[in-house]
N, C-alpha and C positions, 0 to 999 in steps of 0.2 A: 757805270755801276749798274748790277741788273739782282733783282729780287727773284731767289727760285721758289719758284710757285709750284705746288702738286695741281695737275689739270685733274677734274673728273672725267672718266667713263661713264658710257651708258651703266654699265652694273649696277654704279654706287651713285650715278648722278640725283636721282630721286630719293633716295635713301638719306644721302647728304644735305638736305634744304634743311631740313630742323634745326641743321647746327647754326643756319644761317639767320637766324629771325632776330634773335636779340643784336647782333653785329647790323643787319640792318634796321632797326629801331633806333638805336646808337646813332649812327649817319643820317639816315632821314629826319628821324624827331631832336637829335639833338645838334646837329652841326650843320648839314644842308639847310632846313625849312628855315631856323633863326639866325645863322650866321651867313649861307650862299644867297637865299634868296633877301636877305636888308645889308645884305654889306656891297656882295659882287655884282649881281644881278637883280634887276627891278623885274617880276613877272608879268605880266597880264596872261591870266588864264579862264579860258570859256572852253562850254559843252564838256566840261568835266563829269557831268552827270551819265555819258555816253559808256564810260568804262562800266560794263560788270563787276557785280560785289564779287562775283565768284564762279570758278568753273573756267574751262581752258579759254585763254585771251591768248590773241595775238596783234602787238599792237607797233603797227607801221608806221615809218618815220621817213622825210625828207632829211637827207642827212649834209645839215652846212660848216657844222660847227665841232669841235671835240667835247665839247661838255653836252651836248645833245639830249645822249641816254642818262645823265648825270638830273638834269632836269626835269625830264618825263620821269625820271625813279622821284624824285622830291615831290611835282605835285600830285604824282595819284599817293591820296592817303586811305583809300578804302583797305587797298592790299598793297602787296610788293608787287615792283615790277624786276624781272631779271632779265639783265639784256643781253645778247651773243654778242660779245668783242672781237675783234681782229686779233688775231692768237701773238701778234707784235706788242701788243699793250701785255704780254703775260711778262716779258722780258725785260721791262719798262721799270726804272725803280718807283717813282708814284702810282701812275696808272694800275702798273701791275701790282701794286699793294690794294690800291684802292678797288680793284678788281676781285682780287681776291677775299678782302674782308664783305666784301656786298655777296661774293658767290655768283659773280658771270660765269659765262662757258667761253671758249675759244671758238672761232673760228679761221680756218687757213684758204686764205682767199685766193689762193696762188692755182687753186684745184676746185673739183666737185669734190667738197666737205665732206662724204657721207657718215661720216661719225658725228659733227655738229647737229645734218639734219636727223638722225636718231635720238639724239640730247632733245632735241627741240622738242621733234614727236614725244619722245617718254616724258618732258614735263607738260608739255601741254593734254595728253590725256591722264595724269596724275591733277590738272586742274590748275596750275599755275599759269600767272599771267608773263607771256616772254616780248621779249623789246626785237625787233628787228629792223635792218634799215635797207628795203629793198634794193637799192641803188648801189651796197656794197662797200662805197667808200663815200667821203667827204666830196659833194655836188655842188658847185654854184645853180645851176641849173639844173631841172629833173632831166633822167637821159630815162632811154627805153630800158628795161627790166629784164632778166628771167624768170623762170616761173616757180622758184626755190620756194618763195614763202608759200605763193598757192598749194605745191605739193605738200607743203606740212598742213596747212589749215586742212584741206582735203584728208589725210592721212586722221587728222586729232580729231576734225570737228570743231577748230575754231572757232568762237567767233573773232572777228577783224573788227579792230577800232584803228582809222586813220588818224594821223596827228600829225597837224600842218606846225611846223618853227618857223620862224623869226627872229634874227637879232645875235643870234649864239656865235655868229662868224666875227662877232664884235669883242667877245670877253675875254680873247688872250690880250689884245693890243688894248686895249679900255684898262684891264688887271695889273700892266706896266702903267698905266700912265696914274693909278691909285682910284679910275673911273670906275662909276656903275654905268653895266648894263641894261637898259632895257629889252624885255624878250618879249617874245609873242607864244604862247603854246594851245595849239586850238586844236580841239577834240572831236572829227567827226560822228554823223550817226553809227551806231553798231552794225553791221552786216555778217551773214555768213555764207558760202556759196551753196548754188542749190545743186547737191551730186544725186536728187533722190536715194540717199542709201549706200550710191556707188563707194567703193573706196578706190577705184581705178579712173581716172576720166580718158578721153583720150585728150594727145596734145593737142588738137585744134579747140576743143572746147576748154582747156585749159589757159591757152595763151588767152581767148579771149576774157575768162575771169580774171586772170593777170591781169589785160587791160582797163577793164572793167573797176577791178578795184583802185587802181594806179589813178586813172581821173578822179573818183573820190577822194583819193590825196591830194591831187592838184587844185580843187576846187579850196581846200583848206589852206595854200600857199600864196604868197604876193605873185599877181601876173608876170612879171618879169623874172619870177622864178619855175615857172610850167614847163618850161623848155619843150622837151617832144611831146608833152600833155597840155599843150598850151591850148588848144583848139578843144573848148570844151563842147562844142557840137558836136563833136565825136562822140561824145561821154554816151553810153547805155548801160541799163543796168538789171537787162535779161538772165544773167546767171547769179545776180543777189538778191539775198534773201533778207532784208533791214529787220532788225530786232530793236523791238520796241524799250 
């Protein structure tokens, strides 16, 4: 059984968030924060403070678990967070419900998205905070990246908040056996890259902001989850610019 869902466009995608506030107030303040987080899952959350009250966020995720975005949208309560779904969750009869009444976007992972990264760009310079998870799909391990997100923060003006998980890979098999979760959801510093102005970089200084910002994810995750970012000797942070 599949839920037909209307996708937005760039045209209407901004235009359409107002409808979405009360629908996410609903879920977050009334059945996420008091029912997900003391029934399903136990959080621990720090460096909350890192997220912006306001103005284009984009905020990076290691992704292990399906309720991921589900979590980063319950604890930030300053603003909403709206995250790019894999466009299979639109066809999903829960998911794609639950998708739909929060107001994700799709993304079609089969290609270069360029409608997604449009969605992206136009809510991010309209000032909304969006959820990404660089790595694409569900990671036991962090693998190397593209440079999709960096080309939107470049394109908006971003800033990038890293957010390390824990634990989320546990809550389907825990949610059968009637368990709670324990999670981990940690918030690095804020950064944004330094293009002077540019809104073209080239790709070499690009991949390396990719990298760049990708270790400050890694820094936020259990070592045995760093994978290709595990050597954080590597780490520099010549093309960010940390916002206070």
């Amino acid at each position: 059984m599949s839920t037909d869902v209307s996708l937005p466009t760039l045209p209407d995608i901004v235009q359409q968030q107002g409808r979405y506030g009360w629908r996410r107030k609903i879920l977050r303040d009334g059945l996420l924060r008091p029912i997900g987080f003391h029934v399903i899952v136990r959080p621990t959350i720090t460096g909350l403070e890192h997220v912006p009250a306001s103005g284009p966020t984009l905020v990076v995720i290691n992704h292990i678990g399906f309720p991921d975005p589900v979590v980063v949208a319950g604890a930030v309560t300053s603003r909403y967070v709206i995250p790019m779904s894999k466009i299979e969750n639109f066809g999903a009869s829960i998911p794609g419900l639950i998708a739909w009444l929060w107001g994700a976007y799709p993304v079609d992972r089969g290609k270069v998205d360029r409608q997604a990264l449009e969605n992206t760009i136009a809510l991010l310079k309209a000032g909304y905070c969006i959820l990404i998870a660089p790595e694409g799909t569900r990671q036991s391990t962090m693998v190397e990246v593209k440079e999709g997100f960096t080309y939107v923060a470049i394109k908006s003006g971003a800033t990038i908040v890293p957010i390390g998980l824990e634990g989320t890979h546990l809550v389907g098999g825990n949610m059968r056996r009637l368990r709670r979760t324990p999670i981990e959801i940690r918030f690095g510093p804020a950064f944004r890259f330094k293009t002077e102005g540019r809104s073209h970089v080239p790709r070499p200084e690009m991949r390396q902001m990719t990298q760049e910002a990708m270790y400050q994810l890694a820094q936020l995750v259990n070592p045995e989850r760093r994978g290709f970012y595990a050597d954080l000797s590597q780490a520099t942070t010549g093309t960010l610019e940390f916002v206070s």
